[in-house]
MARDREN-432166 format. One record per residue (C-alpha): residue in one letter; y, x, z. Coordinates in Angstrom, 2 decimals, decimal comma. Layout:
BEGIN
@r->A | north->Y | east->X | up->Z
...
END
This chain:
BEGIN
@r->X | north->0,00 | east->0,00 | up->0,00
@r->X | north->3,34 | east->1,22 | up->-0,54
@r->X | north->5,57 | east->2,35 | up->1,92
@r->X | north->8,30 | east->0,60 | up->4,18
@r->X | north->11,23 | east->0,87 | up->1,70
@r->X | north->9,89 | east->2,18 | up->-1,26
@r->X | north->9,65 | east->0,35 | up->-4,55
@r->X | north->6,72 | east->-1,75 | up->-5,54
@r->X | north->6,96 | east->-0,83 | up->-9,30
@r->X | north->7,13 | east->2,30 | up->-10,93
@r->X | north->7,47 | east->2,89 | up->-14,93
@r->X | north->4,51 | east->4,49 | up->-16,94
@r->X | north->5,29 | east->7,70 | up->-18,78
@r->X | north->3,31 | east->6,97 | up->-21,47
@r->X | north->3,40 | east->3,44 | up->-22,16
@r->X | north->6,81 | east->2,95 | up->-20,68
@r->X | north->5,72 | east->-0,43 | up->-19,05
@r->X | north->6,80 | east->-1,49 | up->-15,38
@r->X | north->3,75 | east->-2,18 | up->-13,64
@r->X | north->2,99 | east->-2,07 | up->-9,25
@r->X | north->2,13 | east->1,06 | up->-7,98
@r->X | north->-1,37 | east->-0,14 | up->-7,28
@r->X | north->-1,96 | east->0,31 | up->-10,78
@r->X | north->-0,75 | east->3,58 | up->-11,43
@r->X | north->-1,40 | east->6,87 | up->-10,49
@r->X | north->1,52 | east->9,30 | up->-9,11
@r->X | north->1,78 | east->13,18 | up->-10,10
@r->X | north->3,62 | east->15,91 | up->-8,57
@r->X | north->4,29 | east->19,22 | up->-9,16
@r->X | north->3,13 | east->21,96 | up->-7,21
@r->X | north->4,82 | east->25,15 | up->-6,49
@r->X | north->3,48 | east->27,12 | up->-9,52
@r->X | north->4,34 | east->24,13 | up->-11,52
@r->X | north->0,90 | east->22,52 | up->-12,08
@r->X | north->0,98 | east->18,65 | up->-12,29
@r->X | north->-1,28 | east->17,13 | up->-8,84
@r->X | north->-2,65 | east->14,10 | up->-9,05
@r->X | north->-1,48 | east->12,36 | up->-5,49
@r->X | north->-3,75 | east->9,16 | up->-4,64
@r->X | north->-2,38 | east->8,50 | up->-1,68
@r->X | north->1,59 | east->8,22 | up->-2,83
@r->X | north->2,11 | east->11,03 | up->-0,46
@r->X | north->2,90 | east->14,28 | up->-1,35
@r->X | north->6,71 | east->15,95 | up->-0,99
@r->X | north->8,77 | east->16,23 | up->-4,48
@r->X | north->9,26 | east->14,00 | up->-7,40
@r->X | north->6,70 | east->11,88 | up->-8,82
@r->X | north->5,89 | east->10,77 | up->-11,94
@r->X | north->3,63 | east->7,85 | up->-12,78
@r->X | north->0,95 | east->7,08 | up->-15,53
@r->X | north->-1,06 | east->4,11 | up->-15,99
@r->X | north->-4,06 | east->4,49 | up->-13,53
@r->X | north->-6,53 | east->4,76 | up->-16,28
@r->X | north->-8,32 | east->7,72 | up->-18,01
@r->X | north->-7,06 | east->7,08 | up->-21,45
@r->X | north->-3,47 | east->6,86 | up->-19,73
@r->X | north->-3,69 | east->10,18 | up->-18,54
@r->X | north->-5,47 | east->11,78 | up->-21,16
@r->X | north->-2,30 | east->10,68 | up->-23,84
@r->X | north->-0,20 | east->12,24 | up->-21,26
@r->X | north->-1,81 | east->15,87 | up->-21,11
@r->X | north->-2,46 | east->15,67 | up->-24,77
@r->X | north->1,21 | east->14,59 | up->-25,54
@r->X | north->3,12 | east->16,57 | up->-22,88
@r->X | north->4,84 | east->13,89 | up->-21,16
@r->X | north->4,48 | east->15,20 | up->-17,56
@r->X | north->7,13 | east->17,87 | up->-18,59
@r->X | north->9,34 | east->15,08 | up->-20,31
@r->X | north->8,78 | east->12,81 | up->-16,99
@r->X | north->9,41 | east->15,65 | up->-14,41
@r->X | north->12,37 | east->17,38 | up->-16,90
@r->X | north->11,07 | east->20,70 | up->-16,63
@r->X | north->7,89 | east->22,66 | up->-17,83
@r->X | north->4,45 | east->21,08 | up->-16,34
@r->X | north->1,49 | east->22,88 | up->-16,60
@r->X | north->-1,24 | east->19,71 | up->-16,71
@r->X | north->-4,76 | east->21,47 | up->-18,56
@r->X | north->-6,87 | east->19,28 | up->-19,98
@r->X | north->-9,49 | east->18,96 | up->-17,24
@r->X | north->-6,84 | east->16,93 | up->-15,48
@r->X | north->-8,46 | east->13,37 | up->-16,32
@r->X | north->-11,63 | east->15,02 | up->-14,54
@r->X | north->-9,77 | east->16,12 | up->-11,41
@r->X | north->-8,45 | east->12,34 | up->-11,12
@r->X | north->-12,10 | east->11,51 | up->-11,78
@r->X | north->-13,72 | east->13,40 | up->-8,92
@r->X | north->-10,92 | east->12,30 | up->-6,30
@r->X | north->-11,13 | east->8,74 | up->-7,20
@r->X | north->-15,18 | east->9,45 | up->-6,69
@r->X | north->-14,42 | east->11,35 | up->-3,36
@r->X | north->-12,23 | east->8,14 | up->-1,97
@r->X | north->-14,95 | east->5,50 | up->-2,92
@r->X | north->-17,98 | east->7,36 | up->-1,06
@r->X | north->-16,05 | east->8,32 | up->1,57
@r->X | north->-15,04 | east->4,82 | up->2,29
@r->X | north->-18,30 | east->3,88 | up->1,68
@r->X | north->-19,82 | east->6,25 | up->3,99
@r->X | north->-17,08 | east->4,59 | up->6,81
@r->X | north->-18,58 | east->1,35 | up->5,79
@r->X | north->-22,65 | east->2,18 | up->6,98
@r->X | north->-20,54 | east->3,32 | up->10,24
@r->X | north->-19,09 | east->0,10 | up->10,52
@r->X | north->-22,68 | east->-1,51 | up->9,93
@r->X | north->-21,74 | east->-3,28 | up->6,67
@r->X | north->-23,97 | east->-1,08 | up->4,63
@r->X | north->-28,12 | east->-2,70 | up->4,55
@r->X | north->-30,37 | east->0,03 | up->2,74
@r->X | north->-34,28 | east->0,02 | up->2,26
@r->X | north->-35,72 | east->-2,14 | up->-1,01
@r->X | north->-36,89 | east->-4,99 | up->1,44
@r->X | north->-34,19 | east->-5,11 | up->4,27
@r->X | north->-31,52 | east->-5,29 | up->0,78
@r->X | north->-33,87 | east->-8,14 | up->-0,58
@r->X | north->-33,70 | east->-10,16 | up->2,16
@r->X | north->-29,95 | east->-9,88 | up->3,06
@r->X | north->-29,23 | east->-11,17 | up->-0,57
@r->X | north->-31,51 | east->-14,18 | up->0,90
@r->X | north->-29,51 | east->-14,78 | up->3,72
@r->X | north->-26,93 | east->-12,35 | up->4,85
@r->X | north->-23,05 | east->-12,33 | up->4,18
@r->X | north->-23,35 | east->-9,98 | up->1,40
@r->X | north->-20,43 | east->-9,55 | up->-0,93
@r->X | north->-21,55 | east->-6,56 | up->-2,76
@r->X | north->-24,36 | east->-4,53 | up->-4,11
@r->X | north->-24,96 | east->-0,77 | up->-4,78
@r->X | north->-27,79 | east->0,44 | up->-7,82
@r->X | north->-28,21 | east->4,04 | up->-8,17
@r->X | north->-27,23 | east->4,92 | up->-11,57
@r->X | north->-31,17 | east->6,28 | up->-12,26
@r->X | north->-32,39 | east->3,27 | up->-10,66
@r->X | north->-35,87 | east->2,23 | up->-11,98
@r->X | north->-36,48 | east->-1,28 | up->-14,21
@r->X | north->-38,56 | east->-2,88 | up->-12,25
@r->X | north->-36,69 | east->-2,95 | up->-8,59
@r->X | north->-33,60 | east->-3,68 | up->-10,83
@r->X | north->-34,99 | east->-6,55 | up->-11,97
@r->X | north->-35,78 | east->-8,01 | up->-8,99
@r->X | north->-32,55 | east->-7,43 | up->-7,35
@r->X | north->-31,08 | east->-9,45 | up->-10,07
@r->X | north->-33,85 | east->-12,22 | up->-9,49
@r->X | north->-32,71 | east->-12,16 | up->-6,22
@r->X | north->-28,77 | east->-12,36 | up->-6,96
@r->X | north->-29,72 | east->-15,38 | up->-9,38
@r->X | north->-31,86 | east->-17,07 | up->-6,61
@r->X | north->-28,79 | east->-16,70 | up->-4,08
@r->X | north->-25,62 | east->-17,07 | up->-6,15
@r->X | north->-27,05 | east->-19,12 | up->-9,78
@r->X | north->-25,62 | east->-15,99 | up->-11,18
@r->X | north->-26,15 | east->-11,92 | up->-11,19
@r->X | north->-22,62 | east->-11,49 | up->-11,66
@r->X | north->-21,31 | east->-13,89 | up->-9,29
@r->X | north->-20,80 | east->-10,54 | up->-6,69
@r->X | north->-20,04 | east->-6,98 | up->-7,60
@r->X | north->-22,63 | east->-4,30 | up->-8,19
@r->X | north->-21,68 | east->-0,85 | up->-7,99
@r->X | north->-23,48 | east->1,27 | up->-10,67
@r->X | north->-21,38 | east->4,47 | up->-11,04
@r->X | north->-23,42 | east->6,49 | up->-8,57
@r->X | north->-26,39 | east->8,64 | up->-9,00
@r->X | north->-28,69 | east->8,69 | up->-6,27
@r->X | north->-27,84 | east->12,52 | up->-4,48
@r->X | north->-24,16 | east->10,76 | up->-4,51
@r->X | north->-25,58 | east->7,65 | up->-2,12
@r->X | north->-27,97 | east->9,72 | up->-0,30
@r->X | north->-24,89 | east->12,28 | up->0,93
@r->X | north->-22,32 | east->9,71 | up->1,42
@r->X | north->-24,92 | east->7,87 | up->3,80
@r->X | north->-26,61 | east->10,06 | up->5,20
@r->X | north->-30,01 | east->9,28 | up->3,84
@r->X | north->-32,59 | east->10,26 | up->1,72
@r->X | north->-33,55 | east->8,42 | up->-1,75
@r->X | north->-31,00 | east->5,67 | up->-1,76
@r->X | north->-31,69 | east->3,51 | up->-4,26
@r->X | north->-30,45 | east->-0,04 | up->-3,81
@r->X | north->-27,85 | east->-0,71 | up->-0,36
@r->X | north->-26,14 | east->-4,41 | up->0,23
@r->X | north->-22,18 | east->-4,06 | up->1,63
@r->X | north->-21,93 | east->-6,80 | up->3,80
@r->X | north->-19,01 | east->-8,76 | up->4,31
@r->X | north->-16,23 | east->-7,35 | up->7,10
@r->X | north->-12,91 | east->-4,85 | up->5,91
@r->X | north->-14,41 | east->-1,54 | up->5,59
@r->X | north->-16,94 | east->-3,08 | up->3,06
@r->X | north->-13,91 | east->-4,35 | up->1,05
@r->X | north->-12,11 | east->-1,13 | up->1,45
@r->X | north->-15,47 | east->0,62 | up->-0,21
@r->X | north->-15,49 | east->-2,23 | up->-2,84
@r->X | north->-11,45 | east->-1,86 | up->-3,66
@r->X | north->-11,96 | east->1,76 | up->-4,24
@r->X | north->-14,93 | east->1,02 | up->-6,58
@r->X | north->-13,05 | east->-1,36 | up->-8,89
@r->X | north->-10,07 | east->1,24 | up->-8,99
@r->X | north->-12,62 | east->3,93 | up->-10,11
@r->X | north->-14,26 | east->1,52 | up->-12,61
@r->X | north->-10,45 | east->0,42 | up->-14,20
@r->X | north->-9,76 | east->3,74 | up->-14,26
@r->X | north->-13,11 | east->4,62 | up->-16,44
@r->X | north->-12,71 | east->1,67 | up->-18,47
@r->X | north->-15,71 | east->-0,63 | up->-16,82
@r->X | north->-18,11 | east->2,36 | up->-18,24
@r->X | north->-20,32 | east->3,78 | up->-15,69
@r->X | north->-21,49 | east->7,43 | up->-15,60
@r->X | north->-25,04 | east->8,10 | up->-17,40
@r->X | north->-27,47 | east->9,73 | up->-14,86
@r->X | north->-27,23 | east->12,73 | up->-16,87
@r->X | north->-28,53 | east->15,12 | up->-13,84
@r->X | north->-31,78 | east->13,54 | up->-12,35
@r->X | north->-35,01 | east->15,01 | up->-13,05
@r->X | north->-36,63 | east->11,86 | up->-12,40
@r->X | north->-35,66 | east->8,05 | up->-12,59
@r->X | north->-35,76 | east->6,37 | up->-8,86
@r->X | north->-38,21 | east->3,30 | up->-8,83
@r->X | north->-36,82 | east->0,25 | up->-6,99
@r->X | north->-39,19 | east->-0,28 | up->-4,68
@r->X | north->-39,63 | east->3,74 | up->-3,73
@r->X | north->-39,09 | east->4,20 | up->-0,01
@r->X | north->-35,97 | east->4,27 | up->1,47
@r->X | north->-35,08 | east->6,44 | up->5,00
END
């Protein structure tokens, strides 16, 4: 949320539109002259603002607008888009790892199953290498509950090693956020990370092996 006193919409370098802060990302310069991404809105110095989406920022680096924005030279390399990539990735586990602190986080194939049954569940986590079979009956399950598989989000931008480190478990596979602020805190962070990839989610390019459904869960 912006701050007491600041503006609640900033203009987009590149497309030159007015839009809130929540749906842009702000840049500063550091003291070499490097362009920061700054998630939070927090960092010292003059901002500048792009659209929060990959695209957005990509045009920017490719076009050199951060020096035109900023009115001096910028150095922003083109592995930018990736560093805004890996924070936004960073904020969503970490708030997801608050969430299993806060108890809103049900893992294990079976315990997951049978909050969708009955429990206040308002989203759903897949790893990305997730295996056919115990992804099709999670979305039985969803269908069963709701009339509808889409009718509550499911997270699919994570690989497995991602889940098990920000829980603290070994071979995560499927994990049910339950309904209470620190599971909508992980889930607000997840839709910023998937408007800022487009709605694509990551391949699971690095697994040796695809996770079955119903594997056990610690």
């Amino acid at each position: 949320m912006p701050r007491k006193n600041e503006p609640t919409e900033r203009t987009c370098i590149v497309s030159r539109e007015t839009l809130p802060v929540e749906a842009l990302i702000r840049f500063v310069l550091g003291p070499d002259g490097t362009v920061v991404p700054d998630l939070k809105r927090k960092l010292p110095g003059r901002g500048v603002w792009v659209e929060a989406s990959r695209k957005a920022v990509e045009t920017a680096t490719r076009k050199r607008l951060f020096g035109r924005g900023f009115g001096e030279e910028a150095k922003a390399g083109p592995d930018l888009p990736d560093q805004v990539d890996r924070l936004l990735i960073d904020a969503a586990l970490g708030t997801l790892g608050l969430a299993r602190k806060a108890g809103l986080i049900v893992l294990g194939f079976a315990k997951v199953e049978a909050a969708i049954r009955s429990d206040a569940v308002i989203g759903l986590i897949r790893a990305s290498e997730a295996g056919e079979d115990g992804t099709n009956k999670m979305t039985a399950a969803l269908r069963r509950r709701f009339g509808d598989e889409n009718a509550i989000p499911v997270v699919r931008f994570f690989s497995g090693a991602q889940l098990d480190l920000a829980l603290g478990r070994s071979n995560v596979v499927h994990a049910a956020v339950l309904a209470g602020r620190a599971g909508e805190i992980f889930l607000e962070r997840y839709h910023a990370l998937e408007r800022w990839r487009g709605g694509t989610a990551i391949p699971a390019a690095d697994n040796e092996r695809t996770r079955g459904g119903d594997a056990p869960q610690d």
